[in-house]
C-alpha positions in Angstrom: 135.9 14.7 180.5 138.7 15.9 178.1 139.7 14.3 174.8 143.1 12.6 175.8 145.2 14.6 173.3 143.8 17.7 174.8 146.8 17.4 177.6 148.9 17.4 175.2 147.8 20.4 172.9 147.1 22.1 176.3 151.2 22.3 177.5 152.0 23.0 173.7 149.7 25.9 174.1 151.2 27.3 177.0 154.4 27.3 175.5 153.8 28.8 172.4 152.2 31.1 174.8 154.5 31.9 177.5 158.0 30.5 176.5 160.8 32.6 175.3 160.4 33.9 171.3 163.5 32.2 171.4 162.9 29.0 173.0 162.8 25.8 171.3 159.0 24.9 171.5 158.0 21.2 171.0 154.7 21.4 168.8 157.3 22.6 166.5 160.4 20.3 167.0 162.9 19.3 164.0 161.0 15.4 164.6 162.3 11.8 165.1 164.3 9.9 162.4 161.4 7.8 162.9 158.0 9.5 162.6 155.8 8.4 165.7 151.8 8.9 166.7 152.2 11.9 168.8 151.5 11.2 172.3 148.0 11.6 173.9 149.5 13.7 177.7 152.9 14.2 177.2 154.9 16.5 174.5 157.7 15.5 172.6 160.4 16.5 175.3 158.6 14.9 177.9 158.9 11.1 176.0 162.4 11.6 175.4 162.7 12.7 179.2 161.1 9.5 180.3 162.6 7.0 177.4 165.9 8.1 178.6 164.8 8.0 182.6 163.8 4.1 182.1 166.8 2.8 179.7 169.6 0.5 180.6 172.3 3.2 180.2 170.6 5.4 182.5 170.6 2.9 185.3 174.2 1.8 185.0 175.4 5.5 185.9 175.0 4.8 190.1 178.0 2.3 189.6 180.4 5.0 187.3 182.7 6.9 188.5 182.6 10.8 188.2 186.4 11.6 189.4 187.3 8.8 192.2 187.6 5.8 191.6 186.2 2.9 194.4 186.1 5.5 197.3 185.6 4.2 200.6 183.3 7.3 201.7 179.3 7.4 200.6 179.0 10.4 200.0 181.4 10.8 196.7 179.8 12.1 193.7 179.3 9.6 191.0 177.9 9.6 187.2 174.3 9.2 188.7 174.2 11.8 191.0 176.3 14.0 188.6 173.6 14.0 186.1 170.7 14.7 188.1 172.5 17.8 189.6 173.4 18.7 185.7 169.8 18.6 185.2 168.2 20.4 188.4 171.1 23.3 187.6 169.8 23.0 184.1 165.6 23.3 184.7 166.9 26.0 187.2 168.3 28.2 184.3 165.6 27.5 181.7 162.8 28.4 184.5 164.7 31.9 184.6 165.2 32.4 181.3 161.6 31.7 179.9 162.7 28.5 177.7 162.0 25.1 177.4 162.7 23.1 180.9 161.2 19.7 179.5 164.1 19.9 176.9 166.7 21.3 179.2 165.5 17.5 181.5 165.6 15.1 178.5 169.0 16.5 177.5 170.5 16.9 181.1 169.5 13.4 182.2 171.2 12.0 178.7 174.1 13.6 178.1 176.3 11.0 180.1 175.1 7.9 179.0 178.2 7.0 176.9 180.5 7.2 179.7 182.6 4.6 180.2 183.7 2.7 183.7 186.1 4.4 185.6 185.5 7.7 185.1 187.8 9.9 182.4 190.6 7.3 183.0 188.3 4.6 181.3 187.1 7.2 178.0 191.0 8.1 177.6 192.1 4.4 177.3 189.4 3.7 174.7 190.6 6.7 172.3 194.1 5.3 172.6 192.8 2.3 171.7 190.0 2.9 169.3 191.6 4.1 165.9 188.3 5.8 165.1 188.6 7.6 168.4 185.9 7.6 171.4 184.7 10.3 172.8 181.7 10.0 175.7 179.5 12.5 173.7 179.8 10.9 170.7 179.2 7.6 172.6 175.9 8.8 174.6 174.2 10.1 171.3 175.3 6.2 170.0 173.7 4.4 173.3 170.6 6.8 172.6 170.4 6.2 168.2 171.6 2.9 168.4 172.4 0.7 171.5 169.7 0.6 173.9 166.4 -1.0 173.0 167.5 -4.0 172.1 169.6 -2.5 169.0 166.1 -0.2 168.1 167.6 2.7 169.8 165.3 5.4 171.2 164.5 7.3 168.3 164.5 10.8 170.6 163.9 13.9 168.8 166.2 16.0 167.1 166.7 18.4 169.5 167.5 16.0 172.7 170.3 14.4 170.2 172.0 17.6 169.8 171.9 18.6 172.7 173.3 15.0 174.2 176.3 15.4 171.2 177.1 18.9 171.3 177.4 19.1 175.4 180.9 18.0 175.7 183.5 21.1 176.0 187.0 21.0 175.2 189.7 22.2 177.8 190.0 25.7 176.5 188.8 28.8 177.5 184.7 28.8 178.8 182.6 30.0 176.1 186.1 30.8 174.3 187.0 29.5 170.9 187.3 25.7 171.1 183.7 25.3 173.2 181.6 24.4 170.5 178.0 25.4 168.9 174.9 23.5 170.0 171.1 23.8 167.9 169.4 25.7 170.8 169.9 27.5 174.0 168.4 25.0 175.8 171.6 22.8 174.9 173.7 25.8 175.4 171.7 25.9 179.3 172.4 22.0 179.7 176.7 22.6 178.5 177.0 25.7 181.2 175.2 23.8 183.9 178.0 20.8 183.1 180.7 22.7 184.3 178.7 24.2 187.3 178.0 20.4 188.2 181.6 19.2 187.9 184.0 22.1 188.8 181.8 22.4 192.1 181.0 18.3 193.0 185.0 18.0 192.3 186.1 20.6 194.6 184.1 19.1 197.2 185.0 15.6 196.7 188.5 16.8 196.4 188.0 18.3 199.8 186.8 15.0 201.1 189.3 13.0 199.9 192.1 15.9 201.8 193.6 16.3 198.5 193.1 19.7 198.9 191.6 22.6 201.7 188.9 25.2 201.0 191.9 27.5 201.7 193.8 25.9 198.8 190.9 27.5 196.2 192.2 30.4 193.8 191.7 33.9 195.6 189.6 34.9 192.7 187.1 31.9 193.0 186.5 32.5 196.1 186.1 36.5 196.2 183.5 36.5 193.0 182.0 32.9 193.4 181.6 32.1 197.4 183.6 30.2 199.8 181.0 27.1 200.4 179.5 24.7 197.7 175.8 26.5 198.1 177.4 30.1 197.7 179.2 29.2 194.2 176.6 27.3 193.0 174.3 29.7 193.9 176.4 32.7 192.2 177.0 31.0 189.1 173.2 30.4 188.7 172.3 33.5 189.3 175.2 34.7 186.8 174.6 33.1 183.8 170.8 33.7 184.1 171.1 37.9 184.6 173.7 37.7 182.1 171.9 35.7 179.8 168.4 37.7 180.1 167.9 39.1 176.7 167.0 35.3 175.9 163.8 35.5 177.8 162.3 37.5 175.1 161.3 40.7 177.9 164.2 43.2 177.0 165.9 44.0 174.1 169.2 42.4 173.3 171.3 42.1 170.3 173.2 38.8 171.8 170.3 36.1 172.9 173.2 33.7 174.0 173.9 32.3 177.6 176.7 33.6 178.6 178.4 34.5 182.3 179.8 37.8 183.1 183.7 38.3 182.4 184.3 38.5 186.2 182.6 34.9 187.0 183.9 33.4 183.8 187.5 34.2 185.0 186.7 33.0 188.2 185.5 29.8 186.8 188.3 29.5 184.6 190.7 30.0 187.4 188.9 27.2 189.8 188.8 25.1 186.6 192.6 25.2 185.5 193.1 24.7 189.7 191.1 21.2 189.5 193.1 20.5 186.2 197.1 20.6 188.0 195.6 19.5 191.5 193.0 17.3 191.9 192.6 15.8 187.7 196.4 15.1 187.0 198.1 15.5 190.7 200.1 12.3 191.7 197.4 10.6 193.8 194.4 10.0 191.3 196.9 8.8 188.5 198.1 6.6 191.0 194.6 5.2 191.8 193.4 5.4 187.8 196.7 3.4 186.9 194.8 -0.3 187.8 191.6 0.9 186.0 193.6 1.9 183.2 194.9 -1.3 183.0 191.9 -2.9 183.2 190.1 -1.4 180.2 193.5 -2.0 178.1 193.1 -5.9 179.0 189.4 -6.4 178.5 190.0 -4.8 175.1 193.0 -6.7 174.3 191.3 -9.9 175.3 188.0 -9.3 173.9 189.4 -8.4 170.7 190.8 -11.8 170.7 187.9 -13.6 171.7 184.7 -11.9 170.2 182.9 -15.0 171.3 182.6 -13.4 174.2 181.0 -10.2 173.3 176.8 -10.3 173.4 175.1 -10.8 170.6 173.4 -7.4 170.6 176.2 -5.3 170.5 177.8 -7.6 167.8 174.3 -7.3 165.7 174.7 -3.4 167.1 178.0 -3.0 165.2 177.6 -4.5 162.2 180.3 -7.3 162.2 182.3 -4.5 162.8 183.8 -6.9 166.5 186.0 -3.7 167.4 183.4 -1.5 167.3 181.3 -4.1 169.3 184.1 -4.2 171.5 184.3 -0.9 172.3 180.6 -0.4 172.8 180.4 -3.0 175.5 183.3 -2.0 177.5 181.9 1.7 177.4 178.6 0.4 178.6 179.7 -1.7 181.5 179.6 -0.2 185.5 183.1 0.1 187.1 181.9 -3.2 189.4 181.3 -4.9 186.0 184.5 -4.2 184.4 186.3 -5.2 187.5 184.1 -8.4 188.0 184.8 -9.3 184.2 188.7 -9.2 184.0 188.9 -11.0 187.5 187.3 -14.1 186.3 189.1 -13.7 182.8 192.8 -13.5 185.1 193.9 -10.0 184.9 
């Protein structure tokens, strides 16, 4: 029989081994703001994978809303299921490219946790009312240092973090100026495989909902991407990881980046902007967000005013700091929660 640690040493092995020259490897990871024993059978990557997997955070996201809110269909996509097809887009790409998958996982199946109830509707709300701001990136990496385990956080590596902070994009051009650096392709995997999640999930829920028809879609989505769900997902994949192959480490390339080809990046962008005027910010969904809006705007104002409310971990969480408290416990809560909450309190 083994020694226990020899699991361990065995997968860090094989990836010093076999993995990318250029992926991130986890025998030599930047460490934990908290040195810990190493673990007998799994590598670094794998404990933040399953610390995250078997949080609080993590099992809220089946009751947040991705895009609509309180649908009446099952089938809607909601922060949950979001995330795991983030991260099974995600170890689709890094099994391609030769890098890290267990790192890809822990960073796929965290980057959401600071999402607030009710969607984008709830995380705008909060940075109008937040002086400091809130963003949901900022907020995951929070839930992961600080919030969850009982105030200890989960002292992940410093890899996972980055990857969880640095995912978020802003609303200009893909991979333009304005999309942001991350510490290792294997974040830059998890940020590309975001917006092949969402721009995809959001048509088809769009769809659903008859906001729009598959013959609404931009002629240039549909000509370089697919017509069906499985033909663009399927096309991006395969994109980004032929356009990205100088990062296996096989062929010479000067770039080493994930990337997508000009063509599919334009027709991404185009299917993108298309979401933006008519499915994000068309009539219908303001309409809907408008009574979750006002929700989060009333549990702050009242909580605010009445910190004796707010649970004594996220008060010890904060510091005295009750605004910050607030803030941290409305982001945490399920759309059902929130609701719940400011019924019984009379909004």
């Amino acid at each position: 029989m083994p020694n226990r640690c020899q699991v361990r040493l065995r997968t860090e092995e094989r990836e010093l081994a076999l993995l990318s020259p250029h992926a991130c490897k986890s025998r030599l990871s930047r460490g934990r703001e908290k040195p810990e024993k190493p673990c007998d059978i799994r590598t670094e990557f794998q404990r933040d994978r399953d610390r995250i997997i078997h949080c609080k955070a993590f099992r809220r996201l089946k009751h947040k809303t991705q895009v609509f809110i309180a649908p009446t269909g099952d089938h809607y996509v909601t922060r949950l299921t979001h995330t795991l097809e983030v991260t099974q887009i995600a170890r689709t790409i890094a099994r391609a490219l030769n890098l890290n998958e267990d790192l890809v996982e822990a960073i796929g199946l965290g980057h959401d946790l600071g999402h607030t109830p009710f969607g984008h509707a709830g995380e705008e709300v909060l940075n109008q009312l937040y002086k400091p701001g809130f963003r949901h990136n900022q907020q995951s990496l929070r839930v992961v240092d600080v919030l969850e385990n009982e105030g200890k956080g989960l002292n992940l590596t410093w890899e996972v973090r980055d990857g969880i902070l640095n995912h978020s994009k802003s609303m200009e051009e893909i991979l333009g100026e304005g999309w942001g650096e991350t510490g290792s392709l294997e974040a830059d995997v998890v940020k590309l495989s975001d917006l092949v999640a969402y721009i995809n999930h959001d048509v088809e829920d769009a769809i659903r909902a008859k906001m729009i028809a598959p013959s609404d879609l931009p002629a240039s989505s549909k000509k370089i991407m697919g017509h069906t769900h499985r033909e663009r997902i399927n096309n991006m994949v395969g994109d980004i990881i032929f356009t990205s192959w100088s990062v296996t480490g096989e062929t010479e390339g000067s770039e080493n980046q994930i990337s997508m080809s000009p063509e599919m990046k334009e027709a991404a962008s185009d299917l993108k902007n298309f979401l933006f005027y008519r499915v994000y910010k068309t009539g219908s969904v303001i309409v809907e967000t408008e009574p979750a809006r006002q929700t989060v705007m009333n549990l702050f104002d009242h909580l605010c005013s009445h910190t004796e409310l707010l649970p004594a971990d996220y008060l010890a969480a904060s510091c005295a700091d009750t605004t910050r408290a607030v803030v941290d416990y409305i982001a945490g809560m399920t759309d059902q929660y929130a609701t719940r909450l400011a019924a019984s309190l009379g909004f």
